[in-house]
DOGU-818953 format. One record per atom (N, C-alpha, C, O): residue number from 1; residue in one letter; atom name; x, y, z. Coordinates in pm, whole numbers, padded with zeros to 5 digits. Example, Ala and Ser with C-alpha at 12.3 -4.5 7.8 and 13.67 -1.06 7.14 Angstrom:
residues 2
num:residuo:atomo:px:py:pz
1:A:N:01319:-00569:00780;
1:A:CA:01230:-00450:00780;
1:A:C:01320:-00330:00780;
1:A:O:01424:-00332:00846;
2:S:N:01285:-00225:00708;
2:S:CA:01367:-00106:00714;
2:S:C:01290:00003:00787;
2:S:O:01341:00114:00804;
***
This chain:
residues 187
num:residuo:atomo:px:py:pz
1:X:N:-01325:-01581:-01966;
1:X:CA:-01330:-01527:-01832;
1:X:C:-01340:-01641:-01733;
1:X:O:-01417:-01733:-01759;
2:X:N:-01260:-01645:-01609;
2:X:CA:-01244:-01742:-01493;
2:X:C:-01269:-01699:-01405;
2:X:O:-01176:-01677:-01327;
3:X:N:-01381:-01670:-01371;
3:X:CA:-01453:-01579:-01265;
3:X:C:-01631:-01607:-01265;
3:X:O:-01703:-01642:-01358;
4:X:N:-01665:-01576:-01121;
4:X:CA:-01847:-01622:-01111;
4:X:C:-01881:-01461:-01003;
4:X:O:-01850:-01421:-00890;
5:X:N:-01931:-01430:-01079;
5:X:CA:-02024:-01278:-01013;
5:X:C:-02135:-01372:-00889;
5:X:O:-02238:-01431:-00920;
6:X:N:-02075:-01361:-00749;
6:X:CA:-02173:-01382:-00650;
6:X:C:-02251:-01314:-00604;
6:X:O:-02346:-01359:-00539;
7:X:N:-02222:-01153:-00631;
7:X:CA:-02309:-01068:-00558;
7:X:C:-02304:-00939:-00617;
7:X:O:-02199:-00894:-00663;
8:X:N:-02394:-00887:-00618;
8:X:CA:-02324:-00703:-00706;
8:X:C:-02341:-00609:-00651;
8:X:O:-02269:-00510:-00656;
9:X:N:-02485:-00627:-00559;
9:X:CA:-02515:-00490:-00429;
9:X:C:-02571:-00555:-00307;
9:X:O:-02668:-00631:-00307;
10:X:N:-02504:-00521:-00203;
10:X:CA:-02522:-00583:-00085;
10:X:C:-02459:-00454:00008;
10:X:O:-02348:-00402:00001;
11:X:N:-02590:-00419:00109;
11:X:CA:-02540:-00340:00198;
11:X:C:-02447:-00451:00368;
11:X:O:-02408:-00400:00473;
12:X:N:-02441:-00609:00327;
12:X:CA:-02347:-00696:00449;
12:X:C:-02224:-00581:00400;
12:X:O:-02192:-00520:00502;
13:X:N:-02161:-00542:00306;
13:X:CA:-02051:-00536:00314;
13:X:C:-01989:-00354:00314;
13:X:O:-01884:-00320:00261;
14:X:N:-02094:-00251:00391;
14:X:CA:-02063:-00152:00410;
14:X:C:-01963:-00120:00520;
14:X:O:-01964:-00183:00626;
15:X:N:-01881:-00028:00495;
15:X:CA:-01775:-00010:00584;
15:X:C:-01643:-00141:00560;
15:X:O:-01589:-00189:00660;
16:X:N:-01609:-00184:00429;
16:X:CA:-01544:-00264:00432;
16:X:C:-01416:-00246:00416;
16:X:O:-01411:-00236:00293;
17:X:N:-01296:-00234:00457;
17:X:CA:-01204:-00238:00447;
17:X:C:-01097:-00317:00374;
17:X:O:-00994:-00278:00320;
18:X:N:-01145:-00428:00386;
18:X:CA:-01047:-00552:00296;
18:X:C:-01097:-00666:00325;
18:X:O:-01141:-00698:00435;
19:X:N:-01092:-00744:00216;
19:X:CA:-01202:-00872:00185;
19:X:C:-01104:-00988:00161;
19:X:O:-01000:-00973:00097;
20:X:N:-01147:-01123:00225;
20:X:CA:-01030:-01259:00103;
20:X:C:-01147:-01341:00148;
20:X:O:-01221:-01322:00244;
21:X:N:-01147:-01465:00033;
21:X:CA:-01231:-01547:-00008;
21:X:C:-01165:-01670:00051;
21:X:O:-01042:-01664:00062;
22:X:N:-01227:-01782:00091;
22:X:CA:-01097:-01909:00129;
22:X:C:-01246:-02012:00159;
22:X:O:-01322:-01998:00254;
23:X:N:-01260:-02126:00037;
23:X:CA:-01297:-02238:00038;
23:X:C:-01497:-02112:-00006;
23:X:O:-01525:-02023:-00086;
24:X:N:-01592:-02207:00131;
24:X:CA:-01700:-02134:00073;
24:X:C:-01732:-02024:00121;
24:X:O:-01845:-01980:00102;
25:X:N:-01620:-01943:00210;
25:X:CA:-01640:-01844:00281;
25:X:C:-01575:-01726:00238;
25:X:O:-01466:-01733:00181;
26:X:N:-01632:-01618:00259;
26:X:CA:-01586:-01488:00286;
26:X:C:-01583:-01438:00419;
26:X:O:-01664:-01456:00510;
27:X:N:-01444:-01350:00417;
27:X:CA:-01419:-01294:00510;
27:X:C:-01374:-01138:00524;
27:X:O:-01294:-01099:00439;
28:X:N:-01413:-01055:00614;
28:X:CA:-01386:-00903:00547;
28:X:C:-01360:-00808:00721;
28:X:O:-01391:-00827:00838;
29:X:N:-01308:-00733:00664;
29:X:CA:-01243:-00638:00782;
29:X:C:-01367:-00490:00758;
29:X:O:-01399:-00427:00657;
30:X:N:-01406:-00479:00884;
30:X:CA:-01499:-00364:00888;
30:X:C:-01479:-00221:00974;
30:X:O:-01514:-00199:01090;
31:X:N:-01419:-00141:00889;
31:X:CA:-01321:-00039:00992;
31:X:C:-01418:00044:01064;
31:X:O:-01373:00140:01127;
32:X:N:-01582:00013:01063;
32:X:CA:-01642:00123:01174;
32:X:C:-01654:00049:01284;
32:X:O:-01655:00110:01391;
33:X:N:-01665:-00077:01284;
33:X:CA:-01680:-00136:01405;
33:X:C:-01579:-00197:01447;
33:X:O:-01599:-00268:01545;
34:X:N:-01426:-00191:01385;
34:X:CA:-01320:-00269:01464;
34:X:C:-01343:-00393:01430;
34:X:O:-01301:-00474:01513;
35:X:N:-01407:-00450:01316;
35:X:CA:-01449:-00609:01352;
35:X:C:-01390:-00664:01272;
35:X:O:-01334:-00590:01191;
36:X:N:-01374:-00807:01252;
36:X:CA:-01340:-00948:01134;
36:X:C:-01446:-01026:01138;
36:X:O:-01468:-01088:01241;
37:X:N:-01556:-01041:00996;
37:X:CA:-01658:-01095:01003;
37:X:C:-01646:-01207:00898;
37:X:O:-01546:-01232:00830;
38:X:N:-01746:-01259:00896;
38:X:CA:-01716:-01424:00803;
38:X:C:-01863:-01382:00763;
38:X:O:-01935:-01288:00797;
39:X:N:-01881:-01499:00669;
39:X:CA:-02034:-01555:00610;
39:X:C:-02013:-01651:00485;
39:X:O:-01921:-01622:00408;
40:X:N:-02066:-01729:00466;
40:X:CA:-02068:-01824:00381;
40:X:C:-02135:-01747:00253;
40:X:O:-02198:-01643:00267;
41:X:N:-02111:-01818:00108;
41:X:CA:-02113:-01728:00004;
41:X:C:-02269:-01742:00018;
41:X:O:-02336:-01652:-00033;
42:X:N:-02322:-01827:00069;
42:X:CA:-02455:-01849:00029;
42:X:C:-02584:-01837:00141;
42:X:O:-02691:-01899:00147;
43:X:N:-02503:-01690:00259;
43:X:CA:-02569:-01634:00336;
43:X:C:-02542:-01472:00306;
43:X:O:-02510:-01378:00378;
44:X:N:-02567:-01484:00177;
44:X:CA:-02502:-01331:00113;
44:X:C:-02625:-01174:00157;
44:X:O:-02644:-01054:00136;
45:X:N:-02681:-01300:00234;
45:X:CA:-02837:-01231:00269;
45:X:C:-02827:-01151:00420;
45:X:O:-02918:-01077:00458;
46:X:N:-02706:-01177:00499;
46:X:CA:-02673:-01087:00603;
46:X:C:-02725:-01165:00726;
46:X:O:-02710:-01123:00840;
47:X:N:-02792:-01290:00694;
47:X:CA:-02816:-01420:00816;
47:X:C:-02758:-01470:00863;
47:X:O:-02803:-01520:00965;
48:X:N:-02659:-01488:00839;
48:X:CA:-02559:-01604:00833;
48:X:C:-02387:-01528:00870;
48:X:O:-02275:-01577:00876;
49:X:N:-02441:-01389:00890;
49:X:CA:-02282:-01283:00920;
49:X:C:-02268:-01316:01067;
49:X:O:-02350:-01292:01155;
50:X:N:-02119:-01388:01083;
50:X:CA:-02102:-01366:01194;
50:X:C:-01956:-01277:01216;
50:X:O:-01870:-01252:01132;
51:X:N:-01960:-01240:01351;
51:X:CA:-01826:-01159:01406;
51:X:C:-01725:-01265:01463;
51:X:O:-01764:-01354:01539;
52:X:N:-01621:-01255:01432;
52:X:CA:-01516:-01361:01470;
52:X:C:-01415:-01251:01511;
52:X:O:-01306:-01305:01531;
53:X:N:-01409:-01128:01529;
53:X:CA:-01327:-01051:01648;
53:X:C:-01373:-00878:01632;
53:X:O:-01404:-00809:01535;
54:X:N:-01356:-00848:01792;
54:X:CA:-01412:-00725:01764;
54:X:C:-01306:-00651:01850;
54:X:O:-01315:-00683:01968;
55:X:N:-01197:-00550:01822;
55:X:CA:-01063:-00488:01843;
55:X:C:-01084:-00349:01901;
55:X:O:-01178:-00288:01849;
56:X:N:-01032:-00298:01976;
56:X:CA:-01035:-00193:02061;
56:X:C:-00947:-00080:01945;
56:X:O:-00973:00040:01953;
57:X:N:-00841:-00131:01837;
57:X:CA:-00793:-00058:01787;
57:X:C:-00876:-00127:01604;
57:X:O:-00954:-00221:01593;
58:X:N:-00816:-00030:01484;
58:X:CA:-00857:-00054:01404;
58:X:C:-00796:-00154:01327;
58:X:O:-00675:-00153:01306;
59:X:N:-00873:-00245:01282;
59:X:CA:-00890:-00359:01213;
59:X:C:-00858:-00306:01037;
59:X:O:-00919:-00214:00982;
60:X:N:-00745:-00393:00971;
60:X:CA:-00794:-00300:00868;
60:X:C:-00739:-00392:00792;
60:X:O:-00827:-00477:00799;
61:X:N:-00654:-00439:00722;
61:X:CA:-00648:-00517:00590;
61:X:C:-00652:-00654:00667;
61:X:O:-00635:-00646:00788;
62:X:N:-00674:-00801:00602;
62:X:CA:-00706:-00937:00604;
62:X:C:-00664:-01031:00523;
62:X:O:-00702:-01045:00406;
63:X:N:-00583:-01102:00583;
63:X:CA:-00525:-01215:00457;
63:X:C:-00575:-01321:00564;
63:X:O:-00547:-01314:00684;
64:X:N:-00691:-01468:00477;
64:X:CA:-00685:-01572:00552;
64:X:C:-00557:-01636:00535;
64:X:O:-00501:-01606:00429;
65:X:N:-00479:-01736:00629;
65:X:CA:-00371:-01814:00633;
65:X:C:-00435:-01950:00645;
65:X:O:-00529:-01980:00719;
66:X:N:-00374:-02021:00564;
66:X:CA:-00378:-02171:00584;
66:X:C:-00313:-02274:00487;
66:X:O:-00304:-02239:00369;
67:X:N:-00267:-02393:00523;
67:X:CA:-00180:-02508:00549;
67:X:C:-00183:-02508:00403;
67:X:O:-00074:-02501:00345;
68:X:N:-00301:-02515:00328;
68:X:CA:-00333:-02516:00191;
68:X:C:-00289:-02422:00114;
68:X:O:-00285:-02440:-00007;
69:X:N:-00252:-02318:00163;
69:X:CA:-00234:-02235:00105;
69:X:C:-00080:-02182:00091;
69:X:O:-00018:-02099:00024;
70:X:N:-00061:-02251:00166;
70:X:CA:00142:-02198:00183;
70:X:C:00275:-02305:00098;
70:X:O:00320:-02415:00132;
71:X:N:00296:-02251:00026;
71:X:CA:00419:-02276:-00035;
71:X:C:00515:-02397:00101;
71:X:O:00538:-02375:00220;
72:X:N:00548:-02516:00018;
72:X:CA:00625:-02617:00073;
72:X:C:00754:-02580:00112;
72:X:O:00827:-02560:00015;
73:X:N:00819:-02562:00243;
73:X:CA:00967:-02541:00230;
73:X:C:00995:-02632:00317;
73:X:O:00913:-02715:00356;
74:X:N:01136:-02620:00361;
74:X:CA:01203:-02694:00478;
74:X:C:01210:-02585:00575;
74:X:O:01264:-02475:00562;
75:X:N:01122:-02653:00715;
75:X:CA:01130:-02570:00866;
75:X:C:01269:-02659:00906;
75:X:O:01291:-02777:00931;
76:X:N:01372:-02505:00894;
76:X:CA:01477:-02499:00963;
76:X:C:01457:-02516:01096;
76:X:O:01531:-02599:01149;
77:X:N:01380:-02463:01160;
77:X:CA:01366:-02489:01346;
77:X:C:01284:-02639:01416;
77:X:O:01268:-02678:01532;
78:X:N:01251:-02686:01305;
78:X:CA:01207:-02830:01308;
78:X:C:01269:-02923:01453;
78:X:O:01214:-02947:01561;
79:X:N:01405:-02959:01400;
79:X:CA:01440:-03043:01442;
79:X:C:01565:-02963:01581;
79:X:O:01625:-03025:01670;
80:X:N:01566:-02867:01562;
80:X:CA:01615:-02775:01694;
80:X:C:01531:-02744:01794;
80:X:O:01410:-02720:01785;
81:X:N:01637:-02748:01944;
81:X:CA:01506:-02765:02050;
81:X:C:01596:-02647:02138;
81:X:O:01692:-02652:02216;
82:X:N:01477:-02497:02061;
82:X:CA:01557:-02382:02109;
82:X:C:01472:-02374:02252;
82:X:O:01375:-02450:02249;
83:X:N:01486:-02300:02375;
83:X:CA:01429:-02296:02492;
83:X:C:01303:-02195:02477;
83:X:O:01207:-02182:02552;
84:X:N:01330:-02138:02375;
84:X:CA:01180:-02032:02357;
84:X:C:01183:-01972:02241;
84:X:O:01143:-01860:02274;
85:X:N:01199:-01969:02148;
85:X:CA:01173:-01943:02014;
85:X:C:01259:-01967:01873;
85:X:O:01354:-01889:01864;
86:X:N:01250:-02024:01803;
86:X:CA:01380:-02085:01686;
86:X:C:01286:-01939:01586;
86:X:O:01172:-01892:01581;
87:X:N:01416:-01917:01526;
87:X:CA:01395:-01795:01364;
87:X:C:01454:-01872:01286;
87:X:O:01547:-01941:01328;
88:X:N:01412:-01878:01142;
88:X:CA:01446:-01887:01050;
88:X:C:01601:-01799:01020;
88:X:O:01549:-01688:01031;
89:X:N:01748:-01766:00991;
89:X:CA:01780:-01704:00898;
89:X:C:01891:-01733:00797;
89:X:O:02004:-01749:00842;
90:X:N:01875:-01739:00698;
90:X:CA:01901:-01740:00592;
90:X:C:01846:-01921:00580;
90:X:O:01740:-01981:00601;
91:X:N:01984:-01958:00534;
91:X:CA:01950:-02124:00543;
91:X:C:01999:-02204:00643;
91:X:O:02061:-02310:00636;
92:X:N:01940:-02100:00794;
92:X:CA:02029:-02172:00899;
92:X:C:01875:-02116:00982;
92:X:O:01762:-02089:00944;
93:X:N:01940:-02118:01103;
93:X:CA:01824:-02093:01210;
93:X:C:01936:-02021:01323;
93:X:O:02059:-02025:01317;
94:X:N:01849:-01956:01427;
94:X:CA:01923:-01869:01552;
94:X:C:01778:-01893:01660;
94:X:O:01655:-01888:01647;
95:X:N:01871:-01920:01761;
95:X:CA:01737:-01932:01898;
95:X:C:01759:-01809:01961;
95:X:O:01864:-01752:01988;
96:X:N:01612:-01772:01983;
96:X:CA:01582:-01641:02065;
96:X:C:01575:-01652:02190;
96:X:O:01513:-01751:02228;
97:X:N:01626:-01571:02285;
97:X:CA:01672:-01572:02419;
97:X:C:01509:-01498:02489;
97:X:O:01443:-01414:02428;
98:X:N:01476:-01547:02607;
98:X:CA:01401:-01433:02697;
98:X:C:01494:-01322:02708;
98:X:O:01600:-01305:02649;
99:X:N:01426:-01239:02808;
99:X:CA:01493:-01105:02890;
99:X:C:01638:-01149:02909;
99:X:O:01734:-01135:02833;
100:X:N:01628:-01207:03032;
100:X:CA:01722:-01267:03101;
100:X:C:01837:-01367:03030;
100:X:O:01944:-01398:03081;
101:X:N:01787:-01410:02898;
101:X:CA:01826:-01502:02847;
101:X:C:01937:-01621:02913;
101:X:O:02048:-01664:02881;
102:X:N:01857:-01642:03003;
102:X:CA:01894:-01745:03139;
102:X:C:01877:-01885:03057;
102:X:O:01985:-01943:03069;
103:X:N:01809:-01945:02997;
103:X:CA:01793:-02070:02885;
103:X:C:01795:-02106:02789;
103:X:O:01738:-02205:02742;
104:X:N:01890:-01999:02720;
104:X:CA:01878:-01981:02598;
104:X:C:02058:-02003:02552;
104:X:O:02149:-01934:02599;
105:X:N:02075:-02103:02460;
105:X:CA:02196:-02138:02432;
105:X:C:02249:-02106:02242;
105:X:O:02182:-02137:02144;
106:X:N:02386:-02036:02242;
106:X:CA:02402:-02013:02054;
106:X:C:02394:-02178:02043;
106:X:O:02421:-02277:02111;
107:X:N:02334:-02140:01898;
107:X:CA:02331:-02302:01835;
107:X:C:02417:-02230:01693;
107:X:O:02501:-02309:01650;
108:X:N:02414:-02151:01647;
108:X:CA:02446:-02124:01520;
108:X:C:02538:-02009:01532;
108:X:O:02543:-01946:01637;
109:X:N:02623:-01975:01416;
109:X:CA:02707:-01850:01432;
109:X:C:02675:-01790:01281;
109:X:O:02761:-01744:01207;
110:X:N:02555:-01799:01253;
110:X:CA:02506:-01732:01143;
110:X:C:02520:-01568:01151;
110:X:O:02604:-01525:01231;
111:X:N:02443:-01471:01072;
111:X:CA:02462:-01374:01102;
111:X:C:02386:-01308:01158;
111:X:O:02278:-01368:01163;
112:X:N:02380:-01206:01209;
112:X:CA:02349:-01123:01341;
112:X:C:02172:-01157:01264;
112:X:O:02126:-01179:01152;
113:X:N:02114:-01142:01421;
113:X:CA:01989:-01096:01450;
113:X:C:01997:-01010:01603;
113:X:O:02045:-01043:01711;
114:X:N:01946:-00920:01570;
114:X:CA:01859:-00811:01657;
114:X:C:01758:-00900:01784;
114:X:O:01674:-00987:01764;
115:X:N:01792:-00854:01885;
115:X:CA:01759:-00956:02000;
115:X:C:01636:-00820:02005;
115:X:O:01691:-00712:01985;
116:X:N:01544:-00814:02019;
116:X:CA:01440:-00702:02091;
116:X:C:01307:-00811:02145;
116:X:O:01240:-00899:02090;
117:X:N:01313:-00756:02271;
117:X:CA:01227:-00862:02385;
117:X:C:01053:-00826:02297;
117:X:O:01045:-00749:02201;
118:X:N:00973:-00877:02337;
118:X:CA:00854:-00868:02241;
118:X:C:00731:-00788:02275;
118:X:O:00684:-00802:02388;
119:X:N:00678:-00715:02201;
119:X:CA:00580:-00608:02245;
119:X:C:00445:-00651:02256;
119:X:O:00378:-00721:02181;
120:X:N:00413:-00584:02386;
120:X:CA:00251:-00624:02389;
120:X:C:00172:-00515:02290;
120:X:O:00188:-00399:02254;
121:X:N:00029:-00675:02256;
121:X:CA:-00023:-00555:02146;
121:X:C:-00065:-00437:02230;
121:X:O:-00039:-00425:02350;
122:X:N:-00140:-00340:02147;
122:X:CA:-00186:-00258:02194;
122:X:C:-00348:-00324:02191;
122:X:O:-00421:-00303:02288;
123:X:N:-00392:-00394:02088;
123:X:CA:-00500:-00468:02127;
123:X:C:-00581:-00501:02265;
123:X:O:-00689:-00466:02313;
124:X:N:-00472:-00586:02302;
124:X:CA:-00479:-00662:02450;
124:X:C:-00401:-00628:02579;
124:X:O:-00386:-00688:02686;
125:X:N:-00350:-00488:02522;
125:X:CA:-00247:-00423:02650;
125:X:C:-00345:-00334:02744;
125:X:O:-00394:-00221:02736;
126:X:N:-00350:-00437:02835;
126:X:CA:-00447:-00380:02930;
126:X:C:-00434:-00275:03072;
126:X:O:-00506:-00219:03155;
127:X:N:-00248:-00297:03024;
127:X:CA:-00207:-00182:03134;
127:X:C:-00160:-00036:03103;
127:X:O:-00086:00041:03164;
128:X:N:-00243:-00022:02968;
128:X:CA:-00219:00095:02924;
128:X:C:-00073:00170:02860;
128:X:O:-00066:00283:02812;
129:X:N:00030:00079:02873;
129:X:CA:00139:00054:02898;
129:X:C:00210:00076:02760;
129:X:O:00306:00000:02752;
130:X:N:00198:00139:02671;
130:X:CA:00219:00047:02522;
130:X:C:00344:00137:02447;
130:X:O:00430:00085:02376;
131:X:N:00337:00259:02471;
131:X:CA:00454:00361:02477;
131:X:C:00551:00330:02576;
131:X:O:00666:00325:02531;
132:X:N:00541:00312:02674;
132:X:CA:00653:00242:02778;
132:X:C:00728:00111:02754;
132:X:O:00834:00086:02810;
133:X:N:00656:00016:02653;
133:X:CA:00673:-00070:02582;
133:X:C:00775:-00001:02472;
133:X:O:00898:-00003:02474;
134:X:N:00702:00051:02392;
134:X:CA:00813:00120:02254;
134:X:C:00905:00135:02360;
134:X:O:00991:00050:02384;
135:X:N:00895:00216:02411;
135:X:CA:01021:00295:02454;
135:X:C:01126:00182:02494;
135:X:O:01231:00192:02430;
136:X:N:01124:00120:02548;
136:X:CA:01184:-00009:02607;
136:X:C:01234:-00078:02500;
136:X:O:01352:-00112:02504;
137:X:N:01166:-00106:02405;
137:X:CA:01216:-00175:02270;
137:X:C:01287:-00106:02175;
137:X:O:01339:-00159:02077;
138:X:N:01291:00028:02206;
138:X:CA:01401:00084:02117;
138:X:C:01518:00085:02198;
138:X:O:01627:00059:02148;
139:X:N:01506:00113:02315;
139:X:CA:01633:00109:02377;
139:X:C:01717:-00025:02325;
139:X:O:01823:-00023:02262;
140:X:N:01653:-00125:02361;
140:X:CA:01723:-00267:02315;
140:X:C:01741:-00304:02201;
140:X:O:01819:-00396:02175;
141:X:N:01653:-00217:02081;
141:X:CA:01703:-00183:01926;
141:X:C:01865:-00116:01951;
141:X:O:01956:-00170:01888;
142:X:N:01892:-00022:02024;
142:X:CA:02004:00068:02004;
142:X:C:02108:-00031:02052;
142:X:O:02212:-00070:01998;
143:X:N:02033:-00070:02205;
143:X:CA:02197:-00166:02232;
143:X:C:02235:-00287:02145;
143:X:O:02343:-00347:02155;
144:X:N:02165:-00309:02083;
144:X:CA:02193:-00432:01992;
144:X:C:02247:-00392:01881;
144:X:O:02321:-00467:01818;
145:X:N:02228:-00310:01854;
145:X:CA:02274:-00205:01721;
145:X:C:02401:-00141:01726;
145:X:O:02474:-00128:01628;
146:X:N:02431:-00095:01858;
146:X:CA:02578:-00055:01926;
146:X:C:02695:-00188:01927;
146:X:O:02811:-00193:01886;
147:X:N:02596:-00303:02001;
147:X:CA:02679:-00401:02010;
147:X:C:02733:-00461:01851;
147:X:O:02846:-00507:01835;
148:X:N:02627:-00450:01738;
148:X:CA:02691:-00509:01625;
148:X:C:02765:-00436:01566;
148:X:O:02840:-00495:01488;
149:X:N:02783:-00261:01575;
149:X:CA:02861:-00216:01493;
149:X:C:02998:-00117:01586;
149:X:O:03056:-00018:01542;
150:X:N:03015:-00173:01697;
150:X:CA:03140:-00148:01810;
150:X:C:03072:00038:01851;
150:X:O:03150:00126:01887;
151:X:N:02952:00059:01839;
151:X:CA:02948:00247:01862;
151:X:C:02921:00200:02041;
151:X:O:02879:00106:02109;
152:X:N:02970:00320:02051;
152:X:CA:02949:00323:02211;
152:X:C:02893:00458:02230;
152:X:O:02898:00555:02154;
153:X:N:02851:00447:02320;
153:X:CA:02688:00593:02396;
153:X:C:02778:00706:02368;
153:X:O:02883:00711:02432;
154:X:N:02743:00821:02258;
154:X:CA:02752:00920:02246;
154:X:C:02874:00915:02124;
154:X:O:02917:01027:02093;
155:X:N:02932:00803:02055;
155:X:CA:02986:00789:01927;
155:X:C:02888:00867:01764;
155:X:O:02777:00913:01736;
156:X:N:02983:00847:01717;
156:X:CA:02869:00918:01585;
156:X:C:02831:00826:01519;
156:X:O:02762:00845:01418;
157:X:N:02878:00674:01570;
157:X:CA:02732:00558:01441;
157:X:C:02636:00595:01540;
157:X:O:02526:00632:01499;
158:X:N:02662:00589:01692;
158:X:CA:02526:00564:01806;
158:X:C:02482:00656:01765;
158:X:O:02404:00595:01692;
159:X:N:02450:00806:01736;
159:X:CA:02403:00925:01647;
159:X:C:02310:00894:01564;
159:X:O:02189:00920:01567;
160:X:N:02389:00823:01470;
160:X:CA:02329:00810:01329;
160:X:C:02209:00729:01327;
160:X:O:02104:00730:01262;
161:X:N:02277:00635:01453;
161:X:CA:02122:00502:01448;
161:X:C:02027:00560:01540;
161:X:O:01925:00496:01562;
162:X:N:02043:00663:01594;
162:X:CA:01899:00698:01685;
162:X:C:01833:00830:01567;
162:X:O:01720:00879:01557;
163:X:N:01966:00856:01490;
163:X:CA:01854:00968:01384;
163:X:C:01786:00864:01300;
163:X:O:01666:00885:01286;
164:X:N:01843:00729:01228;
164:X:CA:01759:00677:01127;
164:X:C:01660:00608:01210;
164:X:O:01559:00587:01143;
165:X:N:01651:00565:01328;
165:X:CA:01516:00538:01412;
165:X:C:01424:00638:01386;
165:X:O:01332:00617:01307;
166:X:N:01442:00774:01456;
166:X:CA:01369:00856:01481;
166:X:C:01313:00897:01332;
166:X:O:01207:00957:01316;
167:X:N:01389:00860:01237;
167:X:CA:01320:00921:01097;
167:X:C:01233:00852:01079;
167:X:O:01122:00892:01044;
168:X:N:01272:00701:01104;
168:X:CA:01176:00623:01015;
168:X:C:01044:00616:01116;
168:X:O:00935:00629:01060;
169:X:N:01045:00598:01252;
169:X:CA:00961:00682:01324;
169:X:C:00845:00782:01299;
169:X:O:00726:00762:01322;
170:X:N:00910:00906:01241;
170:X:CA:00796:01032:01233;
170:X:C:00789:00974:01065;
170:X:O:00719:01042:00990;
171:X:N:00843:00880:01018;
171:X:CA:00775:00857:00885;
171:X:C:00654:00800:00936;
171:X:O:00550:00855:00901;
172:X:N:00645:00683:01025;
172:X:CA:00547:00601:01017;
172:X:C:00383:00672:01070;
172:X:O:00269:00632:01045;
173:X:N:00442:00819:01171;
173:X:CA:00331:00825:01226;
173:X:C:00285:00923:01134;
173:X:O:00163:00938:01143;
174:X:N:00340:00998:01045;
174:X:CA:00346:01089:00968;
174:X:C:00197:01033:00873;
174:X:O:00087:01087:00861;
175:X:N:00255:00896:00814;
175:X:CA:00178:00831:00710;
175:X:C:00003:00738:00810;
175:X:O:-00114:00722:00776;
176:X:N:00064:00710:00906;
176:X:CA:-00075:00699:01016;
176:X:C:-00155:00830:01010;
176:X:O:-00275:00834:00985;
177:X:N:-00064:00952:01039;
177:X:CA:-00205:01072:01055;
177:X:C:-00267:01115:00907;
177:X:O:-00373:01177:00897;
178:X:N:-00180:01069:00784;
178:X:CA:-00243:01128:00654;
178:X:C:-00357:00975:00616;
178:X:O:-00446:00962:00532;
179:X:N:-00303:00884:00719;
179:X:CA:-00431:00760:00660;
179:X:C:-00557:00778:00737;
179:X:O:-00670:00745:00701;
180:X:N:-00507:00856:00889;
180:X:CA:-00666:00935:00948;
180:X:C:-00739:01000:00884;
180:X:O:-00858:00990:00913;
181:X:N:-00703:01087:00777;
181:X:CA:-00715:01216:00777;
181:X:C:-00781:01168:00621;
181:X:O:-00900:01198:00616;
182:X:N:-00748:01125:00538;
182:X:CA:-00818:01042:00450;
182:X:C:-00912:00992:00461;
182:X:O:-01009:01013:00389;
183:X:N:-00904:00857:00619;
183:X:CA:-01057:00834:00652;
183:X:C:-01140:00898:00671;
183:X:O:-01248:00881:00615;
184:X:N:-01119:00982:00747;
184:X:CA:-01174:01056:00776;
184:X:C:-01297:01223:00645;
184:X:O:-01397:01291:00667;
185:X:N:-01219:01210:00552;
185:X:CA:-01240:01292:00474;
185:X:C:-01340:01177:00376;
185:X:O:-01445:01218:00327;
186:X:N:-01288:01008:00350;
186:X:CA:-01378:00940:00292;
186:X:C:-01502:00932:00363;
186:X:O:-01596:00924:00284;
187:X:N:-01543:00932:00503;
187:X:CA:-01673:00907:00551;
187:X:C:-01753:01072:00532;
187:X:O:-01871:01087:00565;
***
């Protein structure tokens, strides 16, 4: 066995949602309070817990990221000097335009990426705004979607791509209200 039992009953870690370990720390997602908390393995005593974010929406699975931890590749956007954002795709790179895409120049004729301007979280969206957002970003899902496959407003691909939106759509919220409704039934 390659494993060390640090702890076996501890009420630090009620309401836990999802846990990762990284160097001498633990770190864990706490879905009653919205929070991301830390503690060192050897403040297992609830002294030493601190809060490192506390979210207006729910907090719920946790992967730490770090330098150590990531697989070596070659950054394609390295040595490209896109005006506001380089993507990775395939074994090439594509620069992302603002709105306006007023500074933004093709560098590559790789294959298509989906231009959609970027959503505020709902986290930190303080203008309440966040459906007006979707809404806005699907529109620019469709025209980009029109533009790659020649449909024009009221064609039957433009059809097809606002039904497989809308499906995958009431899938997602579908599977949001049965993950309420679960929580809800676990507490």
């Amino acid at each position: 066995m390659n494993y060390k039992t640090i702890l076996t009953e501890s009420s630090l870690f009620d309401d836990t949602f999802s846990m990762d370990v990284f160097a001498d720390y633990i770190f864990w997602s706490n879905y009653d309070k919205n929070a991301v908390l830390m503690t060192h393995k050897s403040g297992l005593n609830g002294t030493q817990k601190l809060h490192l974010v506390n979210a207006y929406t729910d907090i719920e699975g946790i992967k730490v990221l770090d330098a150590s931890r990531q697989t070596k590749g070659a950054n394609r956007c390295e040595s490209h000097n896109c005006s506001h954002m380089c993507l990775p795709v395939g074994r090439d790179y594509r620069c992302v335009c603002s709105k306006d895409s007023s500074d933004c120049t093709e560098t590559s004729t790789s294959s298509y990426v989906i231009h959609i301007n970027p959503v505020q979280s709902p986290i930190v969206d303080s203008d309440n705004n966040f459906m007006s957002n979707l809404s806005q970003k699907l529109d620019s899902l469709l025209r980009s979607a029109d533009l790659m496959t020649g449909a024009t407003n009221g064609s039957p691909t433009h059809w097809v791509i606002i039904t497989l939106v809308s499906i995958a759509f009431n899938l997602i919220f579908i599977s949001l209200f049965l993950a309420l409704i679960y929580r809800k039934r676990k507490l």
